[in-house]
C-alpha positions in Angstrom: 141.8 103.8 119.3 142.3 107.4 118.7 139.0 109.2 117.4 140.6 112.4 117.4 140.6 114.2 114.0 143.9 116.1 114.3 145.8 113.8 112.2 143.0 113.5 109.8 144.1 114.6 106.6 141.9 117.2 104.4 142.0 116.5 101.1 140.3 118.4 98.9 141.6 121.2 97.7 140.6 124.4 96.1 140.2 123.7 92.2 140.3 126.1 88.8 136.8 127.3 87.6 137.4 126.1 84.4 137.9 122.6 85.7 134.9 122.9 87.6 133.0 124.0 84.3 134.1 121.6 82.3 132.5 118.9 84.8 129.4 120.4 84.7 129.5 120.6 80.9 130.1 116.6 80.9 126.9 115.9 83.6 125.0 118.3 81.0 126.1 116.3 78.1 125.3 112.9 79.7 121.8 114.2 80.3 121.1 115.6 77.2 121.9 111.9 75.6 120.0 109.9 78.1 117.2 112.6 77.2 117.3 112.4 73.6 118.5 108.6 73.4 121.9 109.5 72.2 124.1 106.8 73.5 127.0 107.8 72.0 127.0 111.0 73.8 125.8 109.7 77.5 129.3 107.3 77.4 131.0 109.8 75.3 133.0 110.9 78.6 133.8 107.8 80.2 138.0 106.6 79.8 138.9 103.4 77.9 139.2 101.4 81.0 136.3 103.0 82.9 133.8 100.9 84.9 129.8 101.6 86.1 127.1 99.7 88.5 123.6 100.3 87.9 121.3 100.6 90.1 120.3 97.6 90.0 124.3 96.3 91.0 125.0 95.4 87.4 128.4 96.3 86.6 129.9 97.1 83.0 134.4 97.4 82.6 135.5 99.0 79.9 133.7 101.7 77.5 133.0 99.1 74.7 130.6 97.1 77.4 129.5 100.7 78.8 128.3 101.8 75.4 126.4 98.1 74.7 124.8 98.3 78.6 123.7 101.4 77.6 122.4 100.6 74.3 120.4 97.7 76.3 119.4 99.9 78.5 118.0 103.0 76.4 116.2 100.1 74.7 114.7 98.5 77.9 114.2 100.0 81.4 115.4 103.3 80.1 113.1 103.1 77.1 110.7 106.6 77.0 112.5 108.4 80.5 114.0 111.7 80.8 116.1 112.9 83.6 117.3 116.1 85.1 121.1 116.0 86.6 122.5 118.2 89.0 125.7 118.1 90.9 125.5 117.9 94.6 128.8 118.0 95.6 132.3 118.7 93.7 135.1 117.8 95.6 138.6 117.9 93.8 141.1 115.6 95.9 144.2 116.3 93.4 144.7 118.9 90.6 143.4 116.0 88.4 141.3 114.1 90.6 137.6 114.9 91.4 134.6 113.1 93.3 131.2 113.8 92.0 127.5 113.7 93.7 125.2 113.4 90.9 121.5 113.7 91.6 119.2 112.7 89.2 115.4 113.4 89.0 112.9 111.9 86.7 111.0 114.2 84.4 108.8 114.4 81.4 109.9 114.7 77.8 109.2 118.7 78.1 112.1 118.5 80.9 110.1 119.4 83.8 110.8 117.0 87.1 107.8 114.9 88.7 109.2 115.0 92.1 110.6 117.4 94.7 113.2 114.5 95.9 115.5 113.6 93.4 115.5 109.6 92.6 119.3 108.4 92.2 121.8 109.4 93.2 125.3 108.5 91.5 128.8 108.9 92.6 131.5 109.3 89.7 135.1 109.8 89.8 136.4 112.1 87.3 140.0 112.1 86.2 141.7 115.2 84.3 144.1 113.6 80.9 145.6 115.6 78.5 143.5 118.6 79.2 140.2 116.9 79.2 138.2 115.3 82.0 137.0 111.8 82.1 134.7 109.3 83.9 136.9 106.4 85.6 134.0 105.0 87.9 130.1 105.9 88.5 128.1 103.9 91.2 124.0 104.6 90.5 121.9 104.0 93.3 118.2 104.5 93.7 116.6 107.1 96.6 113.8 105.1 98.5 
């Protein structure tokens, strides 16, 4: 078995700023609903045919069962938390393709976090269509 990683492909590749931008508007906007209970705007980003797993493993396909797992959730485990979001790592593999490292920190209503160490992390895969970037995947998982 070759373990040499000369014919190892690179693939990401060097992306507009815009694109990058635009990303980082759709993390903001899926905070600011889980923060405010909006649940319209924390799926508003994911495609038609997008899937999610909690991190509990539970897995939702398609946005209509996205938006009612969230609904459930905003009224259960999620009921009363806030979370901060920031992007880890952006790695765009295509001019439409992107892998993101979401970590996620609780915090108070007032926005400030109660830990140092974040306590998920997620990993989403963002698709650009028609101009506009969309969710396809996202993986949650907690940090012990």
């Amino acid at each position: 078995m070759d373990t040499s990683t000369s014919n190892r492909p690179r693939l990401s590749i060097t992306a507009d700023p815009s694109d990058r931008e635009a990303i980082e508007a759709l993390i903001a906007d899926i905070e600011r609903g889980v923060n405010t209970d909006d649940v319209s705007l924390a799926v508003e980003h994911f495609a038609e045919d997008a899937w999610a797993t909690t991190v509990g493993g539970h897995r939702s396909s398609g946005w209509d069962h996205l938006l009612e797992s969230h609904r459930e959730a905003f009224a259960g485990p999620l009921r009363g938390q806030y979370a901060r979001y920031r992007i880890g790592d952006l790695t765009f593999v295509a001019p439409n393709v992107a892998v993101v490292h979401k970590l996620a920190w609780a915090a108070d209503a007032e926005g400030s976090v109660q830990s140092d160490e974040p306590a998920m992390t997620a990993l989403c895969v963002v698709v650009k269509h028609e101009d506009r970037w969309w969710i396809a995947a996202r993986a949650n998982t907690l940090i012990a």
